[in-house]
C-alpha positions as CSV (number, residue, x, y, z in Angstrom):
1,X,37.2,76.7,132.5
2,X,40.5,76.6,130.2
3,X,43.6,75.0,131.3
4,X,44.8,78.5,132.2
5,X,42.1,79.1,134.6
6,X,42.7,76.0,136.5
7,X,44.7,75.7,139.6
8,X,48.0,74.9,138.6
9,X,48.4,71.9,140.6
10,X,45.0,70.9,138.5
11,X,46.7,71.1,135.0
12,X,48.1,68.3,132.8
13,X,52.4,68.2,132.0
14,X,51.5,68.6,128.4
15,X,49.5,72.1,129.4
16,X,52.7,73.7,131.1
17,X,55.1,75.6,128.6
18,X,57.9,76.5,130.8
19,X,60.3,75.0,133.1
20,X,59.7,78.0,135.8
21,X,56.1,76.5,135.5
22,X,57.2,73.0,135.6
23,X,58.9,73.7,139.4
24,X,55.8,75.3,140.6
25,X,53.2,72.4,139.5
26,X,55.8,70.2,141.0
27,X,55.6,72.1,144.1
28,X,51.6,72.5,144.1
29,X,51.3,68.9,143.4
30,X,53.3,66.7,145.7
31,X,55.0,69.7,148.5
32,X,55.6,66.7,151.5
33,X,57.5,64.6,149.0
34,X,61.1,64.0,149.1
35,X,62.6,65.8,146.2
36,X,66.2,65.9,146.6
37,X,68.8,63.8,148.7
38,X,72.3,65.0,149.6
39,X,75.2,64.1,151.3
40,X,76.3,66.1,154.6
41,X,79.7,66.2,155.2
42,X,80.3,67.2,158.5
43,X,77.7,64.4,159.7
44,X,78.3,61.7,157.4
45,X,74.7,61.7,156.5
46,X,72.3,61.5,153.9
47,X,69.7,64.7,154.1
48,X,66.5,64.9,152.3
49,X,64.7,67.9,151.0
50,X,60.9,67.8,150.2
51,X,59.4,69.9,147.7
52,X,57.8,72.3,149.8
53,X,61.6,72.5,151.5
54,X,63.2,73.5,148.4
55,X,61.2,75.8,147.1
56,X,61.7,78.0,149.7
57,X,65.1,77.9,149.4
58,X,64.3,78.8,145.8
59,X,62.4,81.8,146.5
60,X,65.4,82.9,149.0
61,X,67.7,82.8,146.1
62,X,65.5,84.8,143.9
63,X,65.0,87.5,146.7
64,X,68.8,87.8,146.8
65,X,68.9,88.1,142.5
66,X,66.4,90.7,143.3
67,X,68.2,93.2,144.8
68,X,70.7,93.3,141.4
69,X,67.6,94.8,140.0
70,X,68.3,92.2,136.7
71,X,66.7,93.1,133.7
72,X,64.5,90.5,132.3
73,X,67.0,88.0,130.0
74,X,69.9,88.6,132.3
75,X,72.6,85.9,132.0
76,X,73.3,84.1,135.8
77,X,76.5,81.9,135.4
78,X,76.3,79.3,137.5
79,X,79.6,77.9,138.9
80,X,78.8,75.2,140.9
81,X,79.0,71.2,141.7
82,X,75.9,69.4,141.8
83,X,73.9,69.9,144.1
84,X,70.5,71.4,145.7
85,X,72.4,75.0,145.7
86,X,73.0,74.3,142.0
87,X,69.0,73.8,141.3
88,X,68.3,76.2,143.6
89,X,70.4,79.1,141.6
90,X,68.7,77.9,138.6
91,X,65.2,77.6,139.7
92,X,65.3,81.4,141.2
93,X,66.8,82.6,137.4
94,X,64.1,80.8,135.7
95,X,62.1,82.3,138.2
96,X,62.9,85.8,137.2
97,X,63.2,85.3,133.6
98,X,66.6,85.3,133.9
99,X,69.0,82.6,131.4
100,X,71.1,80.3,133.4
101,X,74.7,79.8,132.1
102,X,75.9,76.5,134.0
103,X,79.5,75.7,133.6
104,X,81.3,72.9,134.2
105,X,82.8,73.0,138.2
106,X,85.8,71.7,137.1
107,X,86.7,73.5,133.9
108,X,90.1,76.0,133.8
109,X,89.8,79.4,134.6
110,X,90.8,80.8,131.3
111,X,87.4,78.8,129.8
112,X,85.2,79.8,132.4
113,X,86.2,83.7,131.9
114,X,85.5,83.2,128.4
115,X,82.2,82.1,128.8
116,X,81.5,84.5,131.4
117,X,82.5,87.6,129.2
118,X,81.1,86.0,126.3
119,X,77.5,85.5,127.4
120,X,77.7,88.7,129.2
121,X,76.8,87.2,132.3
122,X,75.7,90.0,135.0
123,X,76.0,87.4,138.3
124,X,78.4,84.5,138.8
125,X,77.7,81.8,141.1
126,X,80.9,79.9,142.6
127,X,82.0,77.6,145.3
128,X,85.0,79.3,146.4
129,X,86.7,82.6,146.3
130,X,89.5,81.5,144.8
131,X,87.9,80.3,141.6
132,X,86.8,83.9,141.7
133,X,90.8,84.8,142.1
134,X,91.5,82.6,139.3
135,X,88.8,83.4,137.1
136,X,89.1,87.4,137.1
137,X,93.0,87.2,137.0
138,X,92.4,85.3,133.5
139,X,93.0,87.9,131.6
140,X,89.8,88.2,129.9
141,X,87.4,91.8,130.5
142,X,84.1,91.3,131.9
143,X,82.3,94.5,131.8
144,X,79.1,92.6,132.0
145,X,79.7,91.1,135.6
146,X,78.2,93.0,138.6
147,X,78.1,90.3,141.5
148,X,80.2,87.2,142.4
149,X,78.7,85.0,144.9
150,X,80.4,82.1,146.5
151,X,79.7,79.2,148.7
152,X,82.9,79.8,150.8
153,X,84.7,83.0,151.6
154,X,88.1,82.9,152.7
155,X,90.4,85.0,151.1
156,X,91.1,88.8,152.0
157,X,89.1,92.0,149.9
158,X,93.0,92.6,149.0
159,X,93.2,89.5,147.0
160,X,89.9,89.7,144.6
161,X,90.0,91.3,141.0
162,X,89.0,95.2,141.1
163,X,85.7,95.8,140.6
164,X,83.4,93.5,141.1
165,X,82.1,93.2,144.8
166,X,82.3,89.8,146.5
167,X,79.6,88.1,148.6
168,X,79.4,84.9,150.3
169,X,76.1,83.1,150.2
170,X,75.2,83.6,153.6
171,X,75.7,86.8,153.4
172,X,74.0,87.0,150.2
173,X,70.7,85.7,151.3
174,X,70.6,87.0,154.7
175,X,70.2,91.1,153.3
176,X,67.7,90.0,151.6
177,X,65.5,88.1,154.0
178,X,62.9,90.8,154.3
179,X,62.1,91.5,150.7
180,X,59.1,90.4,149.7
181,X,59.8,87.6,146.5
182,X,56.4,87.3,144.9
183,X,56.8,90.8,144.1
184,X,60.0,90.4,141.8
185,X,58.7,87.1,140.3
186,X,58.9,87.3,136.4
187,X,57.0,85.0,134.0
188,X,58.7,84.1,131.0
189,X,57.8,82.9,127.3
190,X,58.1,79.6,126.2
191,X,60.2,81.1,123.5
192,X,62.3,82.9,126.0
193,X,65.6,81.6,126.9
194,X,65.9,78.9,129.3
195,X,69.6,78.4,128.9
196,X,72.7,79.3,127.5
197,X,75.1,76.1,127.5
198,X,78.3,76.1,126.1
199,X,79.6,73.4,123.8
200,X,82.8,73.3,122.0
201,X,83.5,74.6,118.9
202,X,85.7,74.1,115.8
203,X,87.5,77.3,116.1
204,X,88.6,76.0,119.8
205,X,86.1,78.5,121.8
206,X,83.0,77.3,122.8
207,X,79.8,78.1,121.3
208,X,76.8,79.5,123.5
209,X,73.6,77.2,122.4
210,X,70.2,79.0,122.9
211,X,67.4,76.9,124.2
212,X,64.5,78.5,124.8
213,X,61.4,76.9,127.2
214,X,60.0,75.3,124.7
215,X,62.9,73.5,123.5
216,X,63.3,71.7,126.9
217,X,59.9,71.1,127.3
218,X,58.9,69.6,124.8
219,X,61.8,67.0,125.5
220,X,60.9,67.0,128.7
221,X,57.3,65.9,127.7
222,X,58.8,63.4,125.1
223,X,60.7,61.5,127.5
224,X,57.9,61.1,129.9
225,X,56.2,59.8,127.4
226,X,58.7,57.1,126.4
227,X,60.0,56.2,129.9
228,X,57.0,56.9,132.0
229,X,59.3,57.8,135.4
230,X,56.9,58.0,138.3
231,X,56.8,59.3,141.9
232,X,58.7,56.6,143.5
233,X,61.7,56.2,141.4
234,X,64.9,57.7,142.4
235,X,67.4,58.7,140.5
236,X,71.6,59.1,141.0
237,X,73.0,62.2,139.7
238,X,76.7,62.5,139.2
239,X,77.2,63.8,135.6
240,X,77.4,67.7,135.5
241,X,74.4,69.9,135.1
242,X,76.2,72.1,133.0
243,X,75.6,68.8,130.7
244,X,72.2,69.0,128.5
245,X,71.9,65.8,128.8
246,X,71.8,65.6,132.3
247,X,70.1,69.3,133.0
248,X,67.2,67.5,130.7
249,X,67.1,63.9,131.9
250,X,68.7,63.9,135.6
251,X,67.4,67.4,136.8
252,X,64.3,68.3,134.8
253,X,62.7,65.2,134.1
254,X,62.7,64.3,137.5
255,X,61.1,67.7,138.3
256,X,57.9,66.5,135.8
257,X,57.8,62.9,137.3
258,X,57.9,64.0,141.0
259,X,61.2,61.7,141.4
260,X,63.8,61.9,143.9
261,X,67.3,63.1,143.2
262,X,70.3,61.8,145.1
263,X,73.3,64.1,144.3
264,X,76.4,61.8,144.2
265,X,78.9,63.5,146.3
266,X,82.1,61.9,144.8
267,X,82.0,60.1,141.4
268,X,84.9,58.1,143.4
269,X,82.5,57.2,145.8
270,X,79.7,55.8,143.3
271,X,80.2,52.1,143.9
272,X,79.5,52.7,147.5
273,X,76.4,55.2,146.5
274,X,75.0,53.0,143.8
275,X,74.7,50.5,146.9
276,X,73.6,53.3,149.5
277,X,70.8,55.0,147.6
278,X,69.5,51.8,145.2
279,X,68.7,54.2,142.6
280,X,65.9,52.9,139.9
281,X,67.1,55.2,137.1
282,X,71.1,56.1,136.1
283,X,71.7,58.7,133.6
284,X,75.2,58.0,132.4
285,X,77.7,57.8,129.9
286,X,79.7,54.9,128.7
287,X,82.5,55.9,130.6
288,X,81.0,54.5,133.8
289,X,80.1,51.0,132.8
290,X,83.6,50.9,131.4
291,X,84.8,51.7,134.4
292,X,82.8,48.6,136.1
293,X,83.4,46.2,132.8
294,X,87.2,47.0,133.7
295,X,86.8,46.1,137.3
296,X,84.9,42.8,135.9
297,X,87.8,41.9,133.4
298,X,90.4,42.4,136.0
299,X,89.0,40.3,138.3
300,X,88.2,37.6,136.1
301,X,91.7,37.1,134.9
302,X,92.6,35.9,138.5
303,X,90.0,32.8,138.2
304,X,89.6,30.5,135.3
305,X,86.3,29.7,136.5
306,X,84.9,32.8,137.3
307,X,84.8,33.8,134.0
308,X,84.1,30.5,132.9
309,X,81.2,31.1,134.7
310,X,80.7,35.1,133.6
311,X,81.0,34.6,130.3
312,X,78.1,31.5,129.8
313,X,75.9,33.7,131.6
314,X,76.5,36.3,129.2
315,X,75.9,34.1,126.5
316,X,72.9,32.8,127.8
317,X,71.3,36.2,129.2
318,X,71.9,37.7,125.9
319,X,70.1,35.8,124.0
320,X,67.6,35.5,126.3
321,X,67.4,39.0,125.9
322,X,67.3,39.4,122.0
323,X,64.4,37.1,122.4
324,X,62.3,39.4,124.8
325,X,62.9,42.2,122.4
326,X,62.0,40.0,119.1
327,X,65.5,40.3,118.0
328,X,65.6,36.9,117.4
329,X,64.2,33.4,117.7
330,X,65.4,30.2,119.1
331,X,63.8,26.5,119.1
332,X,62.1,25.2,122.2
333,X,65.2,22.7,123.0
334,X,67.4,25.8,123.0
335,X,65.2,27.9,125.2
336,X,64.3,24.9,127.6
337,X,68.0,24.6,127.9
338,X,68.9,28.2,128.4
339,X,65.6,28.5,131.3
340,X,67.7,25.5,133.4
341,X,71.3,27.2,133.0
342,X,69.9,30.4,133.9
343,X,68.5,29.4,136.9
344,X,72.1,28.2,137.9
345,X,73.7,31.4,136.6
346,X,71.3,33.9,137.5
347,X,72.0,34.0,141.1
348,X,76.2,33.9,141.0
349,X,76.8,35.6,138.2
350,X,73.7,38.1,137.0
351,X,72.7,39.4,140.5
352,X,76.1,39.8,141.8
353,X,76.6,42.2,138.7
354,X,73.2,43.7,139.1
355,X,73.3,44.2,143.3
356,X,76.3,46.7,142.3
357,X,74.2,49.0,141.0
358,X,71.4,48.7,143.8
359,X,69.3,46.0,143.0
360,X,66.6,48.1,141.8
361,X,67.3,49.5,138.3
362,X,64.5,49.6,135.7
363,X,66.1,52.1,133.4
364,X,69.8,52.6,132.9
365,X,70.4,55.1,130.5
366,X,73.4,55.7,128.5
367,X,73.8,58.9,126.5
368,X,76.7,61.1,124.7
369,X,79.1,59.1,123.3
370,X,78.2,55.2,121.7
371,X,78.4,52.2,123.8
372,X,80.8,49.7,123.1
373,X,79.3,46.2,121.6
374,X,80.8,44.0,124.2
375,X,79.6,45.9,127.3
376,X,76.4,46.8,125.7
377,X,76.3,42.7,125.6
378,X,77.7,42.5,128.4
379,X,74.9,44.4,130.9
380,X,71.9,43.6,128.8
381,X,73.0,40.0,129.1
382,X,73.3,40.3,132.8
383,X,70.2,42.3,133.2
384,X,70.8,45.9,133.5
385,X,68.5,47.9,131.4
386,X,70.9,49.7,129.4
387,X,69.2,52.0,126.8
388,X,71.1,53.9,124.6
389,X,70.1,57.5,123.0
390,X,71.1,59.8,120.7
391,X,71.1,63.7,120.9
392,X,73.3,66.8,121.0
393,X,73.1,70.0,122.8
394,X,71.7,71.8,120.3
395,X,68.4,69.4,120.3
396,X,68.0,70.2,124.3
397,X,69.4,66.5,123.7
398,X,67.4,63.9,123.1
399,X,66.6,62.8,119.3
400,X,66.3,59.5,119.4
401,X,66.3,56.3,122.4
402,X,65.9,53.3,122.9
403,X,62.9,52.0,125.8
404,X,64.0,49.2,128.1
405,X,60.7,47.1,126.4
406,X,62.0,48.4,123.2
407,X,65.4,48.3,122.9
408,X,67.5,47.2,119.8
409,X,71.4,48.4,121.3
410,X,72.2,48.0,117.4
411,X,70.6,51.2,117.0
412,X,70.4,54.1,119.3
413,X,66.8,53.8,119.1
414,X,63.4,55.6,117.9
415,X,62.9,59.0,117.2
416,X,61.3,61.0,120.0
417,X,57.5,62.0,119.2
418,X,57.3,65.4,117.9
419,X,61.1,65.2,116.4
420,X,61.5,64.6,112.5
421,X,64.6,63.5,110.9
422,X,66.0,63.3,107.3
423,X,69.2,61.5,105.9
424,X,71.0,64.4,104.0
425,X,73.9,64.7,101.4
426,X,77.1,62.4,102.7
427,X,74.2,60.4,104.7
428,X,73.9,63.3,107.3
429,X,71.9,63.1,110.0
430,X,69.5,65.7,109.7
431,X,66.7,67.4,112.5
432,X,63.9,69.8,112.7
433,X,61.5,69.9,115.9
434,X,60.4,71.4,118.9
435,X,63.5,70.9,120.7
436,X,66.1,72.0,118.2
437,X,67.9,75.3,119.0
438,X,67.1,78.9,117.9
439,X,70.7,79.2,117.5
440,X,74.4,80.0,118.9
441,X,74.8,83.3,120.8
442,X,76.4,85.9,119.1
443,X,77.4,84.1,116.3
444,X,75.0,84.6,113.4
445,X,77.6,83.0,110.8
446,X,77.7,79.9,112.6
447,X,74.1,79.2,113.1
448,X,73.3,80.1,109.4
449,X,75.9,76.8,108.8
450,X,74.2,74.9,111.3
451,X,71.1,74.3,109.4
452,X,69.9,73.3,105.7
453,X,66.8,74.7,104.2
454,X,65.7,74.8,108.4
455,X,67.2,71.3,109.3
456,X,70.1,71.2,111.7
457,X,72.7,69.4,110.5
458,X,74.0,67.0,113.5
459,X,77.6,66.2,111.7
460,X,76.9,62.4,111.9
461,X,76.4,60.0,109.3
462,X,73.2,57.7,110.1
463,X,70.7,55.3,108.5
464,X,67.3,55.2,109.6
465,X,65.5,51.7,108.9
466,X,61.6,51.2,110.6
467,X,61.9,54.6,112.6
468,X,65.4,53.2,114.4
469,X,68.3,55.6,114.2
470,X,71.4,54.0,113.2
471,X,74.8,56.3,114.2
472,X,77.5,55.0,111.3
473,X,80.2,57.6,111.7
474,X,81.1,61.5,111.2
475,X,80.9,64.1,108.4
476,X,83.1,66.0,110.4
477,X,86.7,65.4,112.0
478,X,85.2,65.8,115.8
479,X,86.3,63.4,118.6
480,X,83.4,62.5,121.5
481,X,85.1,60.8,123.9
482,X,83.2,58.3,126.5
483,X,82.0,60.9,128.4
484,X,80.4,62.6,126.3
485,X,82.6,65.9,125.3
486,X,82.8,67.0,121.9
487,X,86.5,68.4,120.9
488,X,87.9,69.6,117.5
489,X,91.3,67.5,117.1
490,X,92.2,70.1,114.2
491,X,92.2,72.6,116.7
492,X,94.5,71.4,119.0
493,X,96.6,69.7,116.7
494,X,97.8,73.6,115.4
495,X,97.9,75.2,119.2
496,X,100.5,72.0,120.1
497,X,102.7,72.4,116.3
498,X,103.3,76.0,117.5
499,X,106.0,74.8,119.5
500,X,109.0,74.4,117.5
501,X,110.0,71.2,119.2
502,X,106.9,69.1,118.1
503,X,107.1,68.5,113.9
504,X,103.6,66.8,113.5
505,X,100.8,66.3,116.1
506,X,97.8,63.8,116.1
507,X,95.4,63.9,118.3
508,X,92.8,61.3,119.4
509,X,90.4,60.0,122.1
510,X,87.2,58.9,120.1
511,X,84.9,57.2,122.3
512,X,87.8,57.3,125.0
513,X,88.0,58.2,128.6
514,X,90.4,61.1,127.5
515,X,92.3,62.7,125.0
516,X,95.5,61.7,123.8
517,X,97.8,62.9,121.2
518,X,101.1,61.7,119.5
519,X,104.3,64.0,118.7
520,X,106.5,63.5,116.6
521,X,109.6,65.5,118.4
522,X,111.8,66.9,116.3
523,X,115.7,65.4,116.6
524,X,117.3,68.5,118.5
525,X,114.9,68.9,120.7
526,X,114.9,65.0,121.9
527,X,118.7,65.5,122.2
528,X,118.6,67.7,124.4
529,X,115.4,66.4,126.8
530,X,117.4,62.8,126.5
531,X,120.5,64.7,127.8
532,X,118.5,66.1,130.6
533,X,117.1,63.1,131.8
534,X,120.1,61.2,131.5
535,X,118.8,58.9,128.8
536,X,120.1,57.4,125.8
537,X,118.4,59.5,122.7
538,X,119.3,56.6,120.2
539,X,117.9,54.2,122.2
540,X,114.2,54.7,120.8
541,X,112.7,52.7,123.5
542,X,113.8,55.6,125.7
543,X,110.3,57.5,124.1
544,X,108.8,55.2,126.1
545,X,110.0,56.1,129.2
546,X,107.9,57.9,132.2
547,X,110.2,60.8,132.7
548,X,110.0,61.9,128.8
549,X,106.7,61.2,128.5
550,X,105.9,63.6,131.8
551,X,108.6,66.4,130.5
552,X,106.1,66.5,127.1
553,X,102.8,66.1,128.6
554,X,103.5,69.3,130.7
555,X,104.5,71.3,127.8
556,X,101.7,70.2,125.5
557,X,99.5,71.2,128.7
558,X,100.6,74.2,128.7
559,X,99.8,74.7,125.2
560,X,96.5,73.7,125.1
561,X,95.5,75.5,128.4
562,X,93.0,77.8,126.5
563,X,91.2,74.8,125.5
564,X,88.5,73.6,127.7
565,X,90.1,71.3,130.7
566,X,88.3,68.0,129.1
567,X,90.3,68.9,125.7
568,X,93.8,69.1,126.9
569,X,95.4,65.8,126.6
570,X,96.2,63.4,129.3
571,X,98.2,61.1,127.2
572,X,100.9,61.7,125.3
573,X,102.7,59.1,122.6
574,X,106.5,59.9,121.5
575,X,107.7,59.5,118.5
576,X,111.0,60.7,116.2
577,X,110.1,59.3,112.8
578,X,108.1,61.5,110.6
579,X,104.7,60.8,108.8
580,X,105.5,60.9,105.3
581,X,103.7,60.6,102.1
582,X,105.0,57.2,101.3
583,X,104.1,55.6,104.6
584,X,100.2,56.6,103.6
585,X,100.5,58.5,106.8
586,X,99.6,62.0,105.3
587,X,98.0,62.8,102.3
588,X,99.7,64.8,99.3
589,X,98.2,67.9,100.7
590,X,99.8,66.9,103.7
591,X,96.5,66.1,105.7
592,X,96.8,63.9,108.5
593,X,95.6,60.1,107.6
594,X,93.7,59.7,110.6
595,X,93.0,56.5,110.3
596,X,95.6,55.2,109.1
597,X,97.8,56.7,111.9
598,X,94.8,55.5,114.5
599,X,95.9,51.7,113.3
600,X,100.1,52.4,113.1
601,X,99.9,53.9,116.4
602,X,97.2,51.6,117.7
603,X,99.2,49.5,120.0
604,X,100.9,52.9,121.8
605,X,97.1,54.0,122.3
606,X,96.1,50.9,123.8
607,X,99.0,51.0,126.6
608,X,97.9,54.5,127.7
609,X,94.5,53.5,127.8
610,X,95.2,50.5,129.8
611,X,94.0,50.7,133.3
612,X,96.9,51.1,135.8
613,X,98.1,49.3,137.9
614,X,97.6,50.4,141.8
């Protein structure tokens, strides 16, 4: 009997080819088992959903999708925060064939519309009406778009956008409860579509990237392989599915391992979550354990002791650490000494740190943007897992990571089985594999400059040494800030010059929480804002001063509201004195000196980085 012919419950993870496939086995396999965990906000209460349990709802949704008669490749853009209607609405499109377009809950209206018109998306699924308001009053046609479903219904027929009808979800499912769903099922190709996820471009619009089954999958597969995630583990999910990263990682591979999923239901409330639900695996970005190294630091500055105390642990866990990953050797004095001190340490210092993230943690991923030395230090020294990756959307992500028994956080770790790379011209990081895109949607130009001679260029400079990956900069000028977000500073560096009363613009943010830019004003228009505010426009300290600062921020806002909402600055730096040729500022072309103005400004930066005081 071939591996087709088997009961699908029967058949290996390597034998399935798509991730509609992948849901099902999952299903067959383990139905009583708790798949998904999610916080009820009426009771206060933690809910779980077993397999079994959410495949029905599954199969409701794709009853509903049904009766839109959708032809086989239709575009569903999914609106929503995560959560089991989020997988749900993805599971039922897979289902039918159909290409999920998730979108980022929190993005602005004008970006959403665009990517709605843009992948001609025939169904949009949202959490509230309004969004729906916002969305179709955009300013952007979308003759593609028959159905808008949302989660909450509360506004009049009077106040939607002409022509598209409006459903809630109950209502949604509910005329469709008699049709019989086996009969609409659709099985796709592993070379079908299996999402359309938008990333940011360099013209300022964001590019559509095609994965295809196959692409995922054979991450998917890859992963498992390297992390071996099993039934019991549980994982935290708080970083958005419209994320590869975590659609692929937190969502999918989950689905192949028979994990649980606990949707977080405020990223304000993950201390308190982390705590609640104990999870073994965390998907994250370096923005989070920032956010705890901050906390650490803060507190530490109150007591000469504790971080006394903090930082001999450190120093002692990390080596102990680079030792258990053959990083390094010490005599037998030195790790005699370090076994006694730990032993002191371990209990006030290392699992204090490591009860705030549960207790249980085995893996702790970190993925999208690079980890900074002294936290990666930091954790491992303490004992939290921390791998770091490498990967982009456009490999469906993962190239290259780390494995908590092989982890070198010098490098972001070993290529993924089945992925080749090559170090190009200008030490570009180069990749061909199962996993890489067929391309960018609609935009033939763009994925011809994508690859070289059928390698996709990843627009990061890297050395790779004994199979490690080594990340050593950019080809291109693109900012990735903590979380993960890819922006073009070029971009809207021109969108915030438009306005008359900003002379030169830099932006900034790499590796950052958020991005920032300095102006440099020019001397009417100061005059006048100083006027308005009452300040004194020679004083220059007055560029400094909250009430400017707010005046400019809104104006570059409104400049920039085109751009995706993680792109828009947050931080704005005044200045009146212009970058000139002789302070190596600009270059004779009159190209920005980025780094240059990165170190002038560099003290400015640092303040509005700098956490705030409450």
């Amino acid at each position: 009997m071939s591996n087709q012919q088997r009961p699908l419950q029967e058949r290996a993870l390597t034998d399935l080819r798509t991730l509609a496939e992948l849901f099902t086995w999952r299903v067959a396999k383990t139905p009583s088992a708790e798949a998904y965990r999610q916080f009820n906000e009426t009771n206060g209460q933690w809910i779980s959903y077993t397999w079994e349990e959410t495949h029905q709802r599954v199969m409701g949704c794709v009853r509903a999708l049904s009766q839109l008669n959708l032809e086989r490749g239709a575009r569903i853009a999914i609106l929503l925060p995560n959560g089991l209607q989020a997988v749900c609405i993805d599971q039922a499109a897979l289902q039918m064939a159909c290409v999920p377009v998730p979108m980022h809950a929190l993005d602005n209206p004008e970006s959403i519309a665009y990517i709605i018109g843009d992948s001609d998306a025939s169904v949009l699924i949202a959490t509230t009406d309004q969004q729906w308001k916002d969305i179709g009053n955009a300013g952007v046609a979308l003759p593609a778009l028959r159905q808008v479903v949302v989660l909450e219904k509360n506004l009049t027929e009077a106040d939607y956008p002409a022509g598209v009808p409006v459903v809630s979800t109950e209502e949604w499912l509910s005329a469709a409860v008699n049709v019989n769903a086996a009969g609409v099922l659709a099985e796709a190709a592993a070379d079908d579509l299996a999402a359309l996820v938008y990333t940011s471009g360099t013209t300022g619009k964001p590019k559509g990237v095609m994965l295809t089954h196959n692409n995922v999958m054979s991450n998917v597969k890859a992963v498992v392989a390297r992390v071996a995630p099993v039934i019991s583990d549980v994982f935290l999910s708080f970083l958005p599915l419209s994320h590869t990263f975590e659609r692929t990682a937190g969502y999918y591979l989950p689905v192949a391992a028979g994990a649980c999923v606990a949707f977080s239901h405020s990223v304000k409330q993950l201390p308190e979550e982390l705590v609640t639900i104990k999870p073994t695996i965390l998907i994250s970005v370096p923005r989070i354990y920032e956010r705890v190294y901050s906390v650490i630091q803060t507190k530490l500055a109150q007591s000469k002791v504790q971080s006394f105390l903090f930082n001999a642990a450190i120093a002692v866990g990390w080596r102990r650490f680079t030792r258990a990953q053959h990083l390094s050797s010490d005599g037998v004095l030195q790790r005699l000494g370090d076994a006694i001190v730990w032993r002191v340490l371990e209990p006030v210092v290392a699992s204090k740190l490591k009860n705030q993230f549960g207790g249980r943690l085995r893996v702790a991923v970190s993925g999208g943007a690079a980890l900074s030395t002294s936290i990666s230090r930091c954790f491992l020294g303490l004992g939290i897992p921390i791998v770091q990756g490498y990967g982009m959307t456009e490999t469906a992500p993962v190239v290259a990571f780390n494995a908590p028994d092989d982890n070198n956080p010098s490098t972001v770790g070993r290529i993924l089985e089945g992925v080749e790379v090559r170090v190009g011209e200008n030490a570009e990081l180069q990749v061909r594999g199962p996993n890489v895109m067929r391309g960018y949607w609609k935009r033939e130009e763009d994925t011809a400059k994508a690859f070289i001679d059928g390698w996709l260029r990843t627009g990061d400079q890297a050395e790779v040494v004994d199979g490690r990956v080594r990340i050593l900069g950019r080809v291109k000028e693109i900012i990735v800030t903590s979380t993960g977000e890819k922006i073009a500073p070029v971009d809207l560096e021109i969108a915030i010059s438009t306005d008359p009363a900003f002379e030169q613009v830099y932006a900034f943010g790499e590796n950052a929480p958020f991005i920032g830019c300095v102006v440099v004003l020019s001397q009417s228009y100061w005059a006048q804002l100083a006027q308005t505010l009452g300040l004194d426009a020679t004083d220059l300290n007055n560029l400094k001063s909250p009430a400017a600062t707010d005046v400019v921020l809104k104006r570059v806002r409104e400049l920039t509201c085109s751009f995706p909402f993680y792109a828009q600055p947050k931080g704005v730096i005044l200045s009146t004195e212009p970058w000139t040729i002789e302070s190596t500022l600009i270059t004779p072309t009159l190209k920005l000196k980025r780094l240059n103005l990165q170190k002038h400004f560099a003290e400015d930066m640092a303040r509005i980085y700098a956490p705030r005081k409450k």
